[in-house]
Biopython code that builds the backbone (N, CA, C, O; Angstrom):
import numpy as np
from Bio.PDB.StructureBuilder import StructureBuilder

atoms = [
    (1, "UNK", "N", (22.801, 11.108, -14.369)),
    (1, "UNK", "CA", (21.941, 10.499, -13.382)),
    (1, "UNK", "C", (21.312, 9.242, -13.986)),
    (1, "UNK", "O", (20.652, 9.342, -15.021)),
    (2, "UNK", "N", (21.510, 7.921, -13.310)),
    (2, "UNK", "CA", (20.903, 6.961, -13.523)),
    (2, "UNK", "C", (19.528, 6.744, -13.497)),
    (2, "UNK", "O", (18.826, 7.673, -13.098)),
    (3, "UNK", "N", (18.928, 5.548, -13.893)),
    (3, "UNK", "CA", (17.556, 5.584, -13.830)),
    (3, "UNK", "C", (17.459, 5.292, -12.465)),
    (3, "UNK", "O", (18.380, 4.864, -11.769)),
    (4, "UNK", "N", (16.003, 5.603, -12.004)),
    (4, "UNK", "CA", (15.636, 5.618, -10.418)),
    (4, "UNK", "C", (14.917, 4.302, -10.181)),
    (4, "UNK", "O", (14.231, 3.925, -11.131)),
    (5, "UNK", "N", (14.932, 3.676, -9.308)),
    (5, "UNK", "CA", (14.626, 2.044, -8.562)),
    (5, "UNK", "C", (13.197, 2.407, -8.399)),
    (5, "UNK", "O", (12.694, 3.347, -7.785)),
    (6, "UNK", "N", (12.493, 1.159, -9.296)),
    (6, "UNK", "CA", (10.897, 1.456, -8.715)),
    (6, "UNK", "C", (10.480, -0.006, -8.509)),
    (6, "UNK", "O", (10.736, -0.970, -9.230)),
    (7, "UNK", "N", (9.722, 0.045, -7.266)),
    (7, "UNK", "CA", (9.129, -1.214, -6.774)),
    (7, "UNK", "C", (7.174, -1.207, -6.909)),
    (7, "UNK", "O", (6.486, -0.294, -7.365)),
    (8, "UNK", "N", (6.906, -1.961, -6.588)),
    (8, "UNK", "CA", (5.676, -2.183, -6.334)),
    (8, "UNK", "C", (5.320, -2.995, -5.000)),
    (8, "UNK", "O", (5.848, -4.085, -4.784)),
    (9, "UNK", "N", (4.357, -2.391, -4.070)),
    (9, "UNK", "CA", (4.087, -3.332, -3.014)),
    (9, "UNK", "C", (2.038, -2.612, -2.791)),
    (9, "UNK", "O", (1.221, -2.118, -3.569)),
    (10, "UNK", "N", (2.042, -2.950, -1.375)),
    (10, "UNK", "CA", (0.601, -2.641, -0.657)),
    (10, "UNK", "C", (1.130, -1.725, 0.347)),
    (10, "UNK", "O", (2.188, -1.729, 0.976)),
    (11, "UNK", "N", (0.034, -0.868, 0.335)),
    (11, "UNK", "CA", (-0.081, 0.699, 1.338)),
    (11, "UNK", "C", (-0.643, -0.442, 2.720)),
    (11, "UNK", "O", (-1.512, -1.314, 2.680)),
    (12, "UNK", "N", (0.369, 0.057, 4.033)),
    (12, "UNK", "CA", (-0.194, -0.956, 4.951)),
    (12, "UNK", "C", (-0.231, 0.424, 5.904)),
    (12, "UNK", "O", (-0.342, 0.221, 7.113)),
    (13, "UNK", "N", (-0.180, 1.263, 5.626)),
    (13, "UNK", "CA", (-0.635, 2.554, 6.578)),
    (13, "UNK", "C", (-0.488, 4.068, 5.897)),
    (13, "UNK", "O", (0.492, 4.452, 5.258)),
    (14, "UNK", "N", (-1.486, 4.705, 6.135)),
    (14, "UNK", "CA", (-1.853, 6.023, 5.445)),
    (14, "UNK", "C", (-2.487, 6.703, 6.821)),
    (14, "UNK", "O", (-3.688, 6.965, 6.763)),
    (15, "UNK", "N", (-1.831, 6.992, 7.977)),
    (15, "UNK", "CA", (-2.384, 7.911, 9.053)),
    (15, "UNK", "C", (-1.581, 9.053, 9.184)),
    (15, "UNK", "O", (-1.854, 9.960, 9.970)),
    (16, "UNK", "N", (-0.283, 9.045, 8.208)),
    (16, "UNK", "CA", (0.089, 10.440, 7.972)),
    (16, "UNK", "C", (-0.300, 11.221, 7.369)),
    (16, "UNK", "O", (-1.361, 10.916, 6.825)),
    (17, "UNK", "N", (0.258, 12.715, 7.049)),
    (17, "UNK", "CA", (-0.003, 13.590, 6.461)),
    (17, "UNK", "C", (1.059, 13.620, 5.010)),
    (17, "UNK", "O", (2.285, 13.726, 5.032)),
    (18, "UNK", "N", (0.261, 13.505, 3.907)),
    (18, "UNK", "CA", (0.858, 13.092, 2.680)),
    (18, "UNK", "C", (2.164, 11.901, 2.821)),
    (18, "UNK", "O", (3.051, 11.770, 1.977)),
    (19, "UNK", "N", (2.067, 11.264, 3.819)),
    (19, "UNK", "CA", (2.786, 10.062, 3.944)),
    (19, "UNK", "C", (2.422, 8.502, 3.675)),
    (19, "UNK", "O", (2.031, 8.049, 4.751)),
    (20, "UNK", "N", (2.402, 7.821, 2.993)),
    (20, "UNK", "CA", (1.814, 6.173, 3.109)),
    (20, "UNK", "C", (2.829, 5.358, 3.342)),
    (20, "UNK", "O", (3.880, 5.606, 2.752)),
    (21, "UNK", "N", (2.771, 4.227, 4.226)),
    (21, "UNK", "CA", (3.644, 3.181, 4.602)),
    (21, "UNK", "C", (3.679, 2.235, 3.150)),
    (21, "UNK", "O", (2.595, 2.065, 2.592)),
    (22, "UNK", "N", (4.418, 1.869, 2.784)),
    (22, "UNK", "CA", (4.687, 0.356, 1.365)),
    (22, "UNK", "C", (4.969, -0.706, 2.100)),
    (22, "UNK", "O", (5.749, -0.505, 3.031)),
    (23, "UNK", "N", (4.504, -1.933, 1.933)),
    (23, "UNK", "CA", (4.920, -3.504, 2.343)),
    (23, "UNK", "C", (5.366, -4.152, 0.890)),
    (23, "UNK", "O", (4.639, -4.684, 0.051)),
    (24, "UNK", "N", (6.863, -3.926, 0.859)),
    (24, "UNK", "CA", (7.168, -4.193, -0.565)),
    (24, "UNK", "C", (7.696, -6.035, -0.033)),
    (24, "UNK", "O", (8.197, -6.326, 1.053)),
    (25, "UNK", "N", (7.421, -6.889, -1.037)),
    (25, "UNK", "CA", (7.684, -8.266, -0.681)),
    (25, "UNK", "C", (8.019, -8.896, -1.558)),
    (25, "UNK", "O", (7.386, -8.810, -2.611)),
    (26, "UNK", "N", (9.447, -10.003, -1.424)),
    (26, "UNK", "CA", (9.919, -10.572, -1.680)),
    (26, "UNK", "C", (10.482, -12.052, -1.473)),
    (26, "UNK", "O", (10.523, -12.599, -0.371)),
    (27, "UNK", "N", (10.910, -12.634, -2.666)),
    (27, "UNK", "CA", (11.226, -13.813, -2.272)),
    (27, "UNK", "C", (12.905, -14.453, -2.068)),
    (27, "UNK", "O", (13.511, -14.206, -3.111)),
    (28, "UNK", "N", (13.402, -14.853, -1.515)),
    (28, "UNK", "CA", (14.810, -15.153, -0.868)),
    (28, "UNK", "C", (15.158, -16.841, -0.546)),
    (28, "UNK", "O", (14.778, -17.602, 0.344)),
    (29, "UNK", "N", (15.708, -16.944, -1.259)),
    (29, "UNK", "CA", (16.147, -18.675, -1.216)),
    (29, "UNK", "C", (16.952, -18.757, 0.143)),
    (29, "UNK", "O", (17.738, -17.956, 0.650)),
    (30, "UNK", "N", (16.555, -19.828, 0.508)),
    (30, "UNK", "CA", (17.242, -20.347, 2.245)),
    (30, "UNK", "C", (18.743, -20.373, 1.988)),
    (30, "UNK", "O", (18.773, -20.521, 0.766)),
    (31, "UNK", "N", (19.881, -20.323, 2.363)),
    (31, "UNK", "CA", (21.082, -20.505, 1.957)),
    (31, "UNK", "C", (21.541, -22.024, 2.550)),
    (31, "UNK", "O", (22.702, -22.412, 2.424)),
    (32, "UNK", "N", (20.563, -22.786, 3.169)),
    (32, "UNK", "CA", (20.939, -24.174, 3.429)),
    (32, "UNK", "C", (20.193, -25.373, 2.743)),
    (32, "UNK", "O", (20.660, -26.449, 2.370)),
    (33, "UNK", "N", (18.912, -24.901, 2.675)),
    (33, "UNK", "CA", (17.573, -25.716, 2.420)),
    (33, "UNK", "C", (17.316, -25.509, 0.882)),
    (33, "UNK", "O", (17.002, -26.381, 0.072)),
    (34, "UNK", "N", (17.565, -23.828, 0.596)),
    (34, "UNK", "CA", (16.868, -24.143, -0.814)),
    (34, "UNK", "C", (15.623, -23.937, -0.920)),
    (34, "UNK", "O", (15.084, -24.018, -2.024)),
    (35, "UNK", "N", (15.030, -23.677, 0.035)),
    (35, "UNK", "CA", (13.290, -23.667, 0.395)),
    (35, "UNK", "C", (13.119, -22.073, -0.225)),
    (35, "UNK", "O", (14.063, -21.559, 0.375)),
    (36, "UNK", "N", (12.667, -21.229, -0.842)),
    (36, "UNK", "CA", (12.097, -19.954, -1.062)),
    (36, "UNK", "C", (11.292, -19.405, 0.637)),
    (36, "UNK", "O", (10.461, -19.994, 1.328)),
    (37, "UNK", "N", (11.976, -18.080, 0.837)),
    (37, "UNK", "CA", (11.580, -17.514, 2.081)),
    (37, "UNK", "C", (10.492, -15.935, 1.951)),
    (37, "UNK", "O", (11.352, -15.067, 1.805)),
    (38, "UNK", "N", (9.096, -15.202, 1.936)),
    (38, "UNK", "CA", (9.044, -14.482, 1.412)),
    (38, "UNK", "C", (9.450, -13.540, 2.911)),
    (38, "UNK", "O", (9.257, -13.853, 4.086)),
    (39, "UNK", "N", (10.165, -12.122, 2.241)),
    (39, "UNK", "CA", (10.729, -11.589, 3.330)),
    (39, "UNK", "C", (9.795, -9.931, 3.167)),
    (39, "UNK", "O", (8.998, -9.841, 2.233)),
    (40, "UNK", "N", (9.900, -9.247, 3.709)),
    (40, "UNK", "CA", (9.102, -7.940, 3.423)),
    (40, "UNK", "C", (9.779, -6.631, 4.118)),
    (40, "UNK", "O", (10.392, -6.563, 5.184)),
    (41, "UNK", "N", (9.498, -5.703, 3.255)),
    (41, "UNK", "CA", (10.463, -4.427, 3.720)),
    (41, "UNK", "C", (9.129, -3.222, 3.672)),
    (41, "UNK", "O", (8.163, -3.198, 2.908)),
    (42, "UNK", "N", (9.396, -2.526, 4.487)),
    (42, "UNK", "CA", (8.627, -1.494, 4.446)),
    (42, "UNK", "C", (9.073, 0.043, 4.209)),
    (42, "UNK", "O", (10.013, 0.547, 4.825)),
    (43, "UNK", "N", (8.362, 0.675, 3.330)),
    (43, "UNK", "CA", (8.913, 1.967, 2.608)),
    (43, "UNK", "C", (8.036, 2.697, 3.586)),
    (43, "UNK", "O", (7.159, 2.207, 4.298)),
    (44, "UNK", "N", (8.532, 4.329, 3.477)),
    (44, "UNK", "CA", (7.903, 5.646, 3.553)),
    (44, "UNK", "C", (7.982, 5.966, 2.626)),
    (44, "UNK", "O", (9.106, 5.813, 2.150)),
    (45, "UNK", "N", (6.771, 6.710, 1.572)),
    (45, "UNK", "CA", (6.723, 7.744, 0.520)),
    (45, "UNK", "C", (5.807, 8.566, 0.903)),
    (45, "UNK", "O", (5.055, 8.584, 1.878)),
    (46, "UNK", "N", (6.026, 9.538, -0.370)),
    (46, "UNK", "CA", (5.084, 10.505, -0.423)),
    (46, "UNK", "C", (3.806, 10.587, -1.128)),
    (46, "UNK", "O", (3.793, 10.371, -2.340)),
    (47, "UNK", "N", (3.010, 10.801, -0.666)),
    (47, "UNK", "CA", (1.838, 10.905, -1.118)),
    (47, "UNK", "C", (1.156, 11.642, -1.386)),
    (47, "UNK", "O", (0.096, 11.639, -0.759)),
    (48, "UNK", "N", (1.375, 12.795, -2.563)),
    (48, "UNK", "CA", (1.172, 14.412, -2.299)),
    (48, "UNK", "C", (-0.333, 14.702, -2.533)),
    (48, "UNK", "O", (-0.680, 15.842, -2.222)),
    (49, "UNK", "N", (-1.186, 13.964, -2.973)),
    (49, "UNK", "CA", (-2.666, 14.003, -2.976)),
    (49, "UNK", "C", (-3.449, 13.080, -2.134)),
    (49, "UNK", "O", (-4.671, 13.197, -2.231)),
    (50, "UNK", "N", (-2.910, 12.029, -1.188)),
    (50, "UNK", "CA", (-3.237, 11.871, -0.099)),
    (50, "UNK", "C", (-4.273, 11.221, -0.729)),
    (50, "UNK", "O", (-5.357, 11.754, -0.489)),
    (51, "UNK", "N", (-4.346, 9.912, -1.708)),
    (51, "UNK", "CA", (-5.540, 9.136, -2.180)),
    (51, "UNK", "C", (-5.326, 7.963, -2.236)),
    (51, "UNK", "O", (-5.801, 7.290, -3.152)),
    (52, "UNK", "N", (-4.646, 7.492, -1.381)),
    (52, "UNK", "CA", (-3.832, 5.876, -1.071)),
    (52, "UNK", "C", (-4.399, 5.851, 0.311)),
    (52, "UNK", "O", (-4.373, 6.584, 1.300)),
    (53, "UNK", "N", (-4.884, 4.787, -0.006)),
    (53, "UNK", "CA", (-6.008, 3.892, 1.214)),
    (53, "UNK", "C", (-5.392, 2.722, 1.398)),
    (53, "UNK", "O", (-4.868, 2.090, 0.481)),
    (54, "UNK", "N", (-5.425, 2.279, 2.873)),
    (54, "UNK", "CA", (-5.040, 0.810, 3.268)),
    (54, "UNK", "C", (-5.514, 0.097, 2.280)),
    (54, "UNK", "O", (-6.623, 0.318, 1.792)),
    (55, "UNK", "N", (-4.374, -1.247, 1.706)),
    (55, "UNK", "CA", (-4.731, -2.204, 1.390)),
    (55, "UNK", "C", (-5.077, -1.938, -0.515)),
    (55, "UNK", "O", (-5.635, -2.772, -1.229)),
    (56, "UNK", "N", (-4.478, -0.347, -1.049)),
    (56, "UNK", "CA", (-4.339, -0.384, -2.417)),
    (56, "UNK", "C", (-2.828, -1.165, -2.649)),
    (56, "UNK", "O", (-1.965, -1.237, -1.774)),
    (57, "UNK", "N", (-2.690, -1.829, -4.264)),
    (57, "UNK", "CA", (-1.682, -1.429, -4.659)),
    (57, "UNK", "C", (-0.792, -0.826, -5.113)),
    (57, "UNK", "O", (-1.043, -1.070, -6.293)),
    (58, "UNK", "N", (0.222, -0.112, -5.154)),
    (58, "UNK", "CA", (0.916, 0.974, -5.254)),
    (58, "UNK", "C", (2.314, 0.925, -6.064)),
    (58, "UNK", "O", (2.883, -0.149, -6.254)),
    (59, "UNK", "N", (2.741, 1.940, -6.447)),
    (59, "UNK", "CA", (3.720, 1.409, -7.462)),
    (59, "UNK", "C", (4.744, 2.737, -6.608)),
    (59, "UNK", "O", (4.094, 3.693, -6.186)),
    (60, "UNK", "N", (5.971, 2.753, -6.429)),
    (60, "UNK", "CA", (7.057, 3.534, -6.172)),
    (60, "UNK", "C", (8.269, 3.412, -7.058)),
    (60, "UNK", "O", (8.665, 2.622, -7.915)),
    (61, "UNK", "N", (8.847, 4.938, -6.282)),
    (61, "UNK", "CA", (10.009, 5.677, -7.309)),
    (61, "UNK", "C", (10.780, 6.425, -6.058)),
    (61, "UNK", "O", (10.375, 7.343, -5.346)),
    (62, "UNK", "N", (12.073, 5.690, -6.039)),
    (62, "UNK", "CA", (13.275, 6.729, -5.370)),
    (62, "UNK", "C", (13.205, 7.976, -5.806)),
    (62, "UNK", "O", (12.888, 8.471, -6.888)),
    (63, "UNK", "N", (13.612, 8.477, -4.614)),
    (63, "UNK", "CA", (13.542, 9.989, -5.217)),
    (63, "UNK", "C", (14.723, 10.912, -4.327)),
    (63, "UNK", "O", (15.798, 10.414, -3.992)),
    (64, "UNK", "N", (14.361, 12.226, -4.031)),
    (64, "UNK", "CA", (16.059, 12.830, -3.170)),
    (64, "UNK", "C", (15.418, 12.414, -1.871)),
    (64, "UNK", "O", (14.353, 11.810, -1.740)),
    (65, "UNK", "N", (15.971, 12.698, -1.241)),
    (65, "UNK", "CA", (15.236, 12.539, 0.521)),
    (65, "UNK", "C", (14.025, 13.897, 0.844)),
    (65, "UNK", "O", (13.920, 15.089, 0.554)),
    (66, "UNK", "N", (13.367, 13.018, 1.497)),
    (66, "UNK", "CA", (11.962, 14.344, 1.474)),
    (66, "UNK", "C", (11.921, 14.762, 3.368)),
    (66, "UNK", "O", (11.437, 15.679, 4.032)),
    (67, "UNK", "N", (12.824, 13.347, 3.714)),
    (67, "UNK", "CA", (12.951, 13.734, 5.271)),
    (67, "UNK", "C", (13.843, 12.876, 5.455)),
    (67, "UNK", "O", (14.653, 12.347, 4.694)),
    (68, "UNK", "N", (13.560, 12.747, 6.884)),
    (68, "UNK", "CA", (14.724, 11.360, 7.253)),
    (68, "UNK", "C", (14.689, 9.964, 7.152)),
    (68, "UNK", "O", (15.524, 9.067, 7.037)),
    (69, "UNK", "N", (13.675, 10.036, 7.216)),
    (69, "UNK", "CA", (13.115, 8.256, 6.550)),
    (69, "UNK", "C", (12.142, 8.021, 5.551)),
    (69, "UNK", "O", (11.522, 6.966, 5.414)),
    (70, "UNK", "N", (11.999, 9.307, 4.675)),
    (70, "UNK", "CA", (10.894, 9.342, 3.624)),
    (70, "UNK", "C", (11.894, 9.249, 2.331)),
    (70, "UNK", "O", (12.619, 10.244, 2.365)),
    (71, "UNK", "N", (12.193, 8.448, 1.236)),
    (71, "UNK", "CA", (13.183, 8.610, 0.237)),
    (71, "UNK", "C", (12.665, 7.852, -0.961)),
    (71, "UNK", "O", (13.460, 7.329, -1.741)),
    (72, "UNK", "N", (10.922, 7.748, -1.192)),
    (72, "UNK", "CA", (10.232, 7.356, -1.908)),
    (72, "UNK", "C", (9.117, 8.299, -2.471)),
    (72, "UNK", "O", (8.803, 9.345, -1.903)),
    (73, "UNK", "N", (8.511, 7.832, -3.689)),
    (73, "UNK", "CA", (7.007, 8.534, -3.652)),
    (73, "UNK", "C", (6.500, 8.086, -4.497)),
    (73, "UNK", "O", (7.045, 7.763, -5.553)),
    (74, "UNK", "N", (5.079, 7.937, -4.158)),
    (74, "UNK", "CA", (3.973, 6.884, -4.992)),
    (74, "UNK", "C", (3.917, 7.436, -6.654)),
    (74, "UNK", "O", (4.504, 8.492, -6.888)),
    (75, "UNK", "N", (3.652, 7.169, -7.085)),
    (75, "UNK", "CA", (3.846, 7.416, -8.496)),
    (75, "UNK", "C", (2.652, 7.243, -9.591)),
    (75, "UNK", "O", (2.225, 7.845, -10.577)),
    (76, "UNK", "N", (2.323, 5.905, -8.739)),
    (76, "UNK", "CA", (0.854, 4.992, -9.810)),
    (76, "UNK", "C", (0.142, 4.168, -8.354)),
    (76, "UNK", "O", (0.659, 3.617, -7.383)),
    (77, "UNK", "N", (-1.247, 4.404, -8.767)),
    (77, "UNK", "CA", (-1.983, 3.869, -7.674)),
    (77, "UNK", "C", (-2.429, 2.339, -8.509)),
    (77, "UNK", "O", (-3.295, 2.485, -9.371)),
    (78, "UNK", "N", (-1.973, 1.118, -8.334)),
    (78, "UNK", "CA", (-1.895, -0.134, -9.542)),
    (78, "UNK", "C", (-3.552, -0.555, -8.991)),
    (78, "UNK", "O", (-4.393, -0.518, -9.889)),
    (79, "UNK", "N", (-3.877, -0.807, -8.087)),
    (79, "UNK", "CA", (-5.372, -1.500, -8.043)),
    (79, "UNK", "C", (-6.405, -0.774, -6.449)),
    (79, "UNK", "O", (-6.588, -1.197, -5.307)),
    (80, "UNK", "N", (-6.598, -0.234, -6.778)),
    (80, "UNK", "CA", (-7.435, 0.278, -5.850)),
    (80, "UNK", "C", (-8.442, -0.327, -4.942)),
    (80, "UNK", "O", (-9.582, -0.432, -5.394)),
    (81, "UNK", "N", (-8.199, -0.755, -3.698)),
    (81, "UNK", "CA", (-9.319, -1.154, -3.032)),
    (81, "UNK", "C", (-10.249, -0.478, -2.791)),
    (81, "UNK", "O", (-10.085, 0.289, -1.842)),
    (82, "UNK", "N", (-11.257, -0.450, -3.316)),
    (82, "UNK", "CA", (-12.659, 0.165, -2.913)),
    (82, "UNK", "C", (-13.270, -0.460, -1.627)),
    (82, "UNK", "O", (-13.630, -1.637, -1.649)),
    (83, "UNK", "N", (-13.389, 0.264, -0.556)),
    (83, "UNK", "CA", (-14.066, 0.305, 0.719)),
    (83, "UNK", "C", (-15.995, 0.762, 0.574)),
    (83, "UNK", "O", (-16.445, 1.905, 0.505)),
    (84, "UNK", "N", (-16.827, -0.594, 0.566)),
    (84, "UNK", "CA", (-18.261, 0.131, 0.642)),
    (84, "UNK", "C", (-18.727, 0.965, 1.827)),
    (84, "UNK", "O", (-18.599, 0.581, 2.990)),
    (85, "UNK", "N", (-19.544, 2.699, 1.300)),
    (85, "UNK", "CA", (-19.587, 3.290, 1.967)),
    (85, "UNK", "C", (-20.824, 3.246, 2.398)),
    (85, "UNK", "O", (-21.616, 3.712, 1.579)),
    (86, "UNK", "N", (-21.459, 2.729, 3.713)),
    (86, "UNK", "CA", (-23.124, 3.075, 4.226)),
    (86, "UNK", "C", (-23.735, 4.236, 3.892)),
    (86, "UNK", "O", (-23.095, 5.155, 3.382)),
    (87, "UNK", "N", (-25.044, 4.316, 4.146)),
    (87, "UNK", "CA", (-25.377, 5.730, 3.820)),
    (87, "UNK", "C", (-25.931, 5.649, 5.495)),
    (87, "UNK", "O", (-26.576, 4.709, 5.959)),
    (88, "UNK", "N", (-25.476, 6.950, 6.289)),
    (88, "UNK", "CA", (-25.683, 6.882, 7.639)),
    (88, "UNK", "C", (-27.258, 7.027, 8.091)),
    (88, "UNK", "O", (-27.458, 6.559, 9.212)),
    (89, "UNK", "N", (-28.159, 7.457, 7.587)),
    (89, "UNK", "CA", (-29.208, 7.679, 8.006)),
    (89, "UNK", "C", (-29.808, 6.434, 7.684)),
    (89, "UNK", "O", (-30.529, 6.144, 8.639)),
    (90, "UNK", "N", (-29.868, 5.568, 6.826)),
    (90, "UNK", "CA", (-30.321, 4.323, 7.113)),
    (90, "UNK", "C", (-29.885, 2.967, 7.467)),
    (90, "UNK", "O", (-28.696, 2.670, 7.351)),
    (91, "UNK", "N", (-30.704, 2.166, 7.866)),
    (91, "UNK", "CA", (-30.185, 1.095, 9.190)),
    (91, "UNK", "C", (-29.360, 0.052, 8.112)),
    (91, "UNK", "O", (-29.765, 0.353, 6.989)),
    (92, "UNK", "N", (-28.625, -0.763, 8.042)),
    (92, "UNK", "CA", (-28.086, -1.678, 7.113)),
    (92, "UNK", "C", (-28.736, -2.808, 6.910)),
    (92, "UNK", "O", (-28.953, -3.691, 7.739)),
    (93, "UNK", "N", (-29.111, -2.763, 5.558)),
    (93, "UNK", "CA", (-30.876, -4.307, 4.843)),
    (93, "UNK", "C", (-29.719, -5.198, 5.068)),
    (93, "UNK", "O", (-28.605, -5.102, 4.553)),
    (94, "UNK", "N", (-30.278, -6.353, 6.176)),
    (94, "UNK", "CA", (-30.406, -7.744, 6.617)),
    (94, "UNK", "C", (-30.545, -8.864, 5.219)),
    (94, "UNK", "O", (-31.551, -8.690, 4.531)),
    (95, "UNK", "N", (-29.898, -9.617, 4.931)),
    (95, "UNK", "CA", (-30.876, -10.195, 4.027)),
    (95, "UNK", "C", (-31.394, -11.139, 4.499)),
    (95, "UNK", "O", (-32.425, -11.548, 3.965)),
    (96, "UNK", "N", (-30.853, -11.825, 5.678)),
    (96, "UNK", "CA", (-31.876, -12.870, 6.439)),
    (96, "UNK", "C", (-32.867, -12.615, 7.112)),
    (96, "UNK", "O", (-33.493, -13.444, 7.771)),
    (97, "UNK", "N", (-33.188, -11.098, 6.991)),
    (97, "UNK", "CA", (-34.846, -10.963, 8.233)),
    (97, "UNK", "C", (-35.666, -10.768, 6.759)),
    (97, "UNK", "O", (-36.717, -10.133, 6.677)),
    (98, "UNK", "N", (-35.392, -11.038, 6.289)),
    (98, "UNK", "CA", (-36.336, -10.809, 4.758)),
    (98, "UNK", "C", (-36.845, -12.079, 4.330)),
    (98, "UNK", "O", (-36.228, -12.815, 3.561)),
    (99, "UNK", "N", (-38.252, -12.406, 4.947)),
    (99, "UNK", "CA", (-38.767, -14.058, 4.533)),
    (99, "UNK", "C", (-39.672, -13.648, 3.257)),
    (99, "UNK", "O", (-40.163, -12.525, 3.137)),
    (100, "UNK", "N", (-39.808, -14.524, 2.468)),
    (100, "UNK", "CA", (-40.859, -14.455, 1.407)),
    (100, "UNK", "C", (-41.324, -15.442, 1.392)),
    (100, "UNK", "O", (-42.238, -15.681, 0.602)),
]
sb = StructureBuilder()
sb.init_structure("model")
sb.init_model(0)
sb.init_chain("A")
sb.init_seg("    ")
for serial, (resi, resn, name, xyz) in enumerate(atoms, 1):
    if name == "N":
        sb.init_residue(resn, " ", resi, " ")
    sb.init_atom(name, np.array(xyz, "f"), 0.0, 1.0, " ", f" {name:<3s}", serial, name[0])
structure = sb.get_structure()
C-alpha cells in the first residue's frame, strides 16, 4: 500500500454529523494566456470528534470510503478560528456610549 494523498484546505461547512465540508484550492495556468487561475474543489471528511468549526484550517488524509461521497478524514486541525463567545446575561459594552 502506497502512501495516502494529504491536502490542506478551509472547513466551509460543519452542519453534519461527524462530517466537515474542505475548500481545498489551487492554482492552474490558463492553457492560452498563461495567466494563473485559482480553481477550488471541495472534500467530504470525517470528523470523528466533531471540533472543526467554519472557517478553521484543516489538514486531510485519503482514506477507504466511509460512504458514498465521504473518502477523506481530518487528521490535524492547522489554525483554528476562534469565534468570541458573549456572556448572555449581559448586554454587549458599547465603547462609544462611554464619554469621559
Amino acid at each position: 500500500m502506497g502512501n495516502r494523498k494529504e491536502l490542506s484546505g478551509q472547513v466551509v461547512s460543519n452542519k453534519m454529523d461527524k462530517t466537515v465540508v474542505v475548500r481545498v484550492g489551487r492554482m492552474v495556468k490558463h492553457p492560452l494566456y498563461g495567466r494563473y487561475i485559482r480553481r477550488a474543489t471541495k472534500f467530504k471528511a470525517h470528523d470523528e470528534k466533531g471540533l472543526c468549526q467554519i472557517g478553521d484550517a484543516v489538514r486531510i488524509q485519503e482514506t477507504r470510503p466511509l460512504s458514498k461521497e465521504k473518502h477523506w478524514r481530518v487528521i490535524k486541525i492547522l489554525n483554528a478560528k476562534s469565534v468570541p463567545k458573549e456572556t448572555e446575561g449581559e448586554p454587549k459594552q458599547n465603547s462609544s456610549t462611554d464619554t469621559q
